[in-house]
N, C-alpha and C positions, 0 to 999 in steps of 0.2 A: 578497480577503483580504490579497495582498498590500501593494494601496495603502495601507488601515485599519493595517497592519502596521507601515509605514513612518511613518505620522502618529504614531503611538505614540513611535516612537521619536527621532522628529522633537522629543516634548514632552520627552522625558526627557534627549536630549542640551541640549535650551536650558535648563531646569533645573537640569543638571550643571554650566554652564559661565557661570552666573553668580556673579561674585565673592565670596566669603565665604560659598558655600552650603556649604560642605563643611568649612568652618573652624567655624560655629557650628551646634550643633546644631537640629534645628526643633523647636519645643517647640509649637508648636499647629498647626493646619493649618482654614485655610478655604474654605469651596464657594459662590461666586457664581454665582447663576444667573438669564441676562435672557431675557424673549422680546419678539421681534423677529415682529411681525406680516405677512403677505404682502399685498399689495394684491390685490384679486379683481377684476381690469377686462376688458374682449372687447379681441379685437383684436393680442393679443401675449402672447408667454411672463412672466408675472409672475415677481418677484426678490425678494428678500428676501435681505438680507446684515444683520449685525453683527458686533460686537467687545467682548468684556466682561472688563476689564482687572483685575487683581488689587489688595486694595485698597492705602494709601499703607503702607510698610513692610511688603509679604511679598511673594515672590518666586514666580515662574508655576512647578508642579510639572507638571501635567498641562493638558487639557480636552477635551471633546467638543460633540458638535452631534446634533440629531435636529428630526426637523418630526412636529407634532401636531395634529390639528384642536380645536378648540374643545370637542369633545366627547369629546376623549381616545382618538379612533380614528385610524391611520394617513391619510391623504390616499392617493389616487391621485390620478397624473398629476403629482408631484414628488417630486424628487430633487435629494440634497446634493452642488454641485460641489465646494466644500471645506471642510475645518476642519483648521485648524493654527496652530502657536504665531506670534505678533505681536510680538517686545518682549515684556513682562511680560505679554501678554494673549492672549486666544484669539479667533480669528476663524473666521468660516465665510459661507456664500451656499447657495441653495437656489433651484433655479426649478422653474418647470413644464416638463413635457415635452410639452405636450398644453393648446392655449389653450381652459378652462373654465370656464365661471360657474357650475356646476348644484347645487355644494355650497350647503346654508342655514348650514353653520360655515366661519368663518375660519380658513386654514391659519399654521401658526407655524411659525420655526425659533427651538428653544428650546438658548442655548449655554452651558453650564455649564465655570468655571474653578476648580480645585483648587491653593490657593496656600499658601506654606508660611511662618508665621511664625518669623523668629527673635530674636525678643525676646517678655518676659513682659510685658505690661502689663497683663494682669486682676490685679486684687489676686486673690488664694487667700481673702478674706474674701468676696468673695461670688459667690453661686452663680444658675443659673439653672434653673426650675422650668417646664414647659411641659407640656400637655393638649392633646389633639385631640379634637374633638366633629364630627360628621358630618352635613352639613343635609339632609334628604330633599326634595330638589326632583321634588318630585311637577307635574302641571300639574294642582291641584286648586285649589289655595291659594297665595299667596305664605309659603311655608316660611324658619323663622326657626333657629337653632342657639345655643345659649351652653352655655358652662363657663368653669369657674374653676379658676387656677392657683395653691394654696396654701402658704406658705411653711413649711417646717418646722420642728416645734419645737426653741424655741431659736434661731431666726433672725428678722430683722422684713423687714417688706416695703418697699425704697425705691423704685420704682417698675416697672411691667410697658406690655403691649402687646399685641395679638392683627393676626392677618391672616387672609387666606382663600387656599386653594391649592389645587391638582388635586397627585394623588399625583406624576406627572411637571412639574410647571413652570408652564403656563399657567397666565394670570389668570383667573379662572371669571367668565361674563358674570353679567349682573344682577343682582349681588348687592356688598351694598358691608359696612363694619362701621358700625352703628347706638350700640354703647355702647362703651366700655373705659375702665374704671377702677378706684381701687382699694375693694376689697370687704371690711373686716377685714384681715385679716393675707395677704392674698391678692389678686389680682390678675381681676376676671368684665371677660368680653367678650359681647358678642352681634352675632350679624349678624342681616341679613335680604335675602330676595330685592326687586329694584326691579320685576322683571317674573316670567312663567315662562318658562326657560328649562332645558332638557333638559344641565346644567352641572355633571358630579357637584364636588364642594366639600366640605371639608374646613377647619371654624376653628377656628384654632391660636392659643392664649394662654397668653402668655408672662409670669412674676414672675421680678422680680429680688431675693434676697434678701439680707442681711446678718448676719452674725454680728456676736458682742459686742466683738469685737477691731478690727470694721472704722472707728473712729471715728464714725460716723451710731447716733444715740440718740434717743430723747424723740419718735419718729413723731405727729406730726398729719395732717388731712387737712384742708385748705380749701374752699370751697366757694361758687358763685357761680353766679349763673343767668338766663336771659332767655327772651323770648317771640317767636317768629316773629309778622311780619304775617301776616293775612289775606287777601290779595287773589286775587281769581280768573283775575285777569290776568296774575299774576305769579311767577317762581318765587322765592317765599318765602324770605327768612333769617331765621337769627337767629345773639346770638352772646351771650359770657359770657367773665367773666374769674375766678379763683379769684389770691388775695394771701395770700403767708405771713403769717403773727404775728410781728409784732417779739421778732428772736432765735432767729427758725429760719430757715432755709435752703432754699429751693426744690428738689428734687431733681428728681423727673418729674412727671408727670399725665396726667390723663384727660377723657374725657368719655362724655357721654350724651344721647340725644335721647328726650322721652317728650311721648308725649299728656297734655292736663292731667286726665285721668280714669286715669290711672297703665297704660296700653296703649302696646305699640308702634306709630308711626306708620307709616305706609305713605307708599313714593314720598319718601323724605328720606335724605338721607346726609351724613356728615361732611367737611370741606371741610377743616376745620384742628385740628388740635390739639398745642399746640403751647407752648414757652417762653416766658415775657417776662420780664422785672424781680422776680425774686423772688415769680412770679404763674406760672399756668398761662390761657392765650388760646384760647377753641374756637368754632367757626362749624361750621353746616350747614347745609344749605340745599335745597330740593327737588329732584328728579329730575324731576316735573311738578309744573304748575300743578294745586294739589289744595285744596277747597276745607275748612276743617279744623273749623268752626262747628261745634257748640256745645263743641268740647274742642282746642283752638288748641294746638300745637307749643310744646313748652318745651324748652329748651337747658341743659345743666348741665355746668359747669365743676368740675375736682378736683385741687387740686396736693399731692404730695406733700411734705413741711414736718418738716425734722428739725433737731434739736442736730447739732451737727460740732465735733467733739477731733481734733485732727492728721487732719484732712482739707484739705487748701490746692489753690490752684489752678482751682478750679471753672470752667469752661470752656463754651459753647456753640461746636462746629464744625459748619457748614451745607454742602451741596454743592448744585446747584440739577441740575436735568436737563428736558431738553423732550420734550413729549408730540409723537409723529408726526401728521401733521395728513391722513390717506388718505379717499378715498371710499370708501363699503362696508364698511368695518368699525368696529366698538369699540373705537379705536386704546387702549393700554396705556401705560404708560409704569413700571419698577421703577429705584427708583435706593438708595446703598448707602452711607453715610458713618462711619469711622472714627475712633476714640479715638489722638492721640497717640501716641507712645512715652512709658513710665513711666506711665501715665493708663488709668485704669479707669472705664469705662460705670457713668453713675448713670439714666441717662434722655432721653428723647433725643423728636424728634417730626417732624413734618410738614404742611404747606401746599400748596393749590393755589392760584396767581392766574395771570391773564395777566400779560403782558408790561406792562401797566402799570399792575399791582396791582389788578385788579377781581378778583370771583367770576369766571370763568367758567361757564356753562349745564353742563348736563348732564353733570357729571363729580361722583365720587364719589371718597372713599378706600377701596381695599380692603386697606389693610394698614397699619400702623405699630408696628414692633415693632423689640423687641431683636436683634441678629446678630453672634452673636460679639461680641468688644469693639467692638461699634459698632452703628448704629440702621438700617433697613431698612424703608422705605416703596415702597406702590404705590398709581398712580392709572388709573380707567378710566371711559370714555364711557361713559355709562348709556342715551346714544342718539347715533348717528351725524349728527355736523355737523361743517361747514365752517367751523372758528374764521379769525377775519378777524387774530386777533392770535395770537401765542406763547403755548402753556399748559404753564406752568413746574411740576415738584415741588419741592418745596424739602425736602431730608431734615435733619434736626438730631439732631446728640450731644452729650449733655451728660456732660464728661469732669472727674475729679478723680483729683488725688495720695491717694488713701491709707495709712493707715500700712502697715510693711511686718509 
């Protein structure tokens, strides 16, 4: 108790003793949280260390650290050698005590950072709307979930996002997000499972909304679509692009993967979804080689597309981050990008490639959504291999001045 005692205080005196914390007050406060996968090999004490740093403009208040299995039960045979403050960030490590392979879940150490903003950069004009719907991963069926986050009246919808998460932190196996886009005046997600997996899960969808004051008016939605190949030898893409109307303005977007007999596919997840030139760009692409005859994999692109009065600045900030490259497990990778100062989140997205812009095999998105004044994506192995090149996320926000 006493060690735990002394970390504590450890966070709050570096907190205290960083310049202008005490001169300006915090007016918002954010919680970043990564997990950090253990390797499962014979032979030696497995490790697992990370560090998850607060984002650009706010300053480390607290953090902690804890290890979870995959299936949200404690692990036996490890324990946390540390967590404590870094510079603006939290670190910690976690080994085994006891060299095992016998668990069928991967152990994590999952380190969560409570960071304290002191500046306002959300405009007060818009707000964020979020639902949680719960997947019943039964091992009967490949189990699916959706809900939709609605904006309320009097407000319009400039773009949203959804992810999947266990009540504590980890990434939930097999299962990726299949649609998210905008639905009416609101914001529908759906997942689905890629295999059965004993993974409890949780999708969470996210709207962003707008009031009349906030310069964004006149909502459209665009829309554009493509058709995956067929081959049985191959893990399938497809992709789509969505382009504003001349005289609107691109905010966020979405997408969607559907059978052409209007069912959701099996063994498909999304890869990208993501910004371009006054357009919305989305890719997906299989989890296995599935053979889809007589109702072939369709792709569909959604960009949100508005009027803007005293809105300036419009902004695309990207962060990239690498996927761990381990034997034996479904490595993860969460990464987190922020809006400016003065700049308020309109929309924001995400990509996977290698290192030298290909698809990668077997990786899915299991998240891209709103986080705070900024955008929050996750990616996971949908099957355990040995990438011969770098598998990048690339997180994107799309930030603008609005009126005050």
């Amino acid at each position: 108790m006493r060690i735990h005692a002394a970390r504590f205080a450890m966070a709050i005196l570096a907190a205290a003793s960083v310049p202008g914390l005490m001169a300006d007050p915090l007016l918002d406060r954010v919680t970043v949280t990564h997990v950090f996968p253990m390797p499962n090999t014979s032979g030696g004490l497995d490790l697992a260390y990370g560090t998850v740093a607060c984002p650009d403009e706010s300053i480390l208040l607290t953090g902690g650290a804890s290890i979870r299995s995959d299936n949200n039960s404690v692990p036996a045979y490890v324990a946390l050698l540390a967590s404590n403050p870094s510079g603006n960030a939290w670190t910690a490590q976690a080994r085994e005590i006891v060299d095992y392979t016998g668990s069928a879940f991967r152990d994590n150490l999952i380190i969560t950072v409570v960071c304290g903003v002191t500046h306002n950069s959300a405009s007060p004009h818009l707000q964020t709307i979020t639902v949680n719907a719960s997947m019943n991963r039964s091992s009967v069926n490949l189990d699916y979930a959706q809900a939709t986050a609605a904006c309320p009246s009097g407000t319009l919808l400039v773009s949203g996002g959804a992810h999947l998460e266990y009540n504590n932190g980890p990434v939930p196996l097999q299962a990726g997000i299949v649609t998210s886009k905008p639905s009416g005046n609101g914001w529908y997600a759906l997942a689905r499972e890629f295999a059965e997996a004993q993974s409890p899960t949780d999708l969470v969808v996210t709207a962003l909304c707008a009031d009349a004051a906030s310069g964004i008016s006149a909502p459209v939605v665009a829309t554009g679509s493509g058709t995956f190949a067929d081959d049985a030898s191959y893990y399938d893409y497809g992709q789509a692009t969505a382009t504003c109307p001349a005289g609107k303005t691109r905010l966020g977007g979405g997408a969607e993967l559907l059978s052409s007999n209007g069912t959701v596919p099996p063994s498909v997840g999304l890869m990208t979804t993501e910004p371009g030139t006054n357009s919305w760009y989305v890719v997906g692409r299989e989890t296995k080689s599935v053979t889809r005859a007589p109702y072939p994999t369709q792709i569909f692109a959604y960009a949100d597309c508005a009027t803007l009065n005293g809105v300036s600045s419009v902004q695309t900030t990207t962060k990239v981050f690498t996927l761990p490259d381990q034997s034996g497990v479904l490595d993860a990778v969460t990464g987190e990008v922020y809006c400016p100062a003065g700049k308020t989140l309109i929309g924001g997205g995400a990509h996977i490639l290698n290192s030298n812009n290909i698809l990668p095999l077997t990786m899915a998105l299991v998240g891209s959504s709103p986080s705070g004044n900024g955008w929050r994506a996750i990616a996971r192995e949908t099957t355990d291999a040995a990438h011969s090149l770098t598998v990048n996320l690339a997180v994107e926000a799309v930030c603008a001045i609005l009126p005050p």
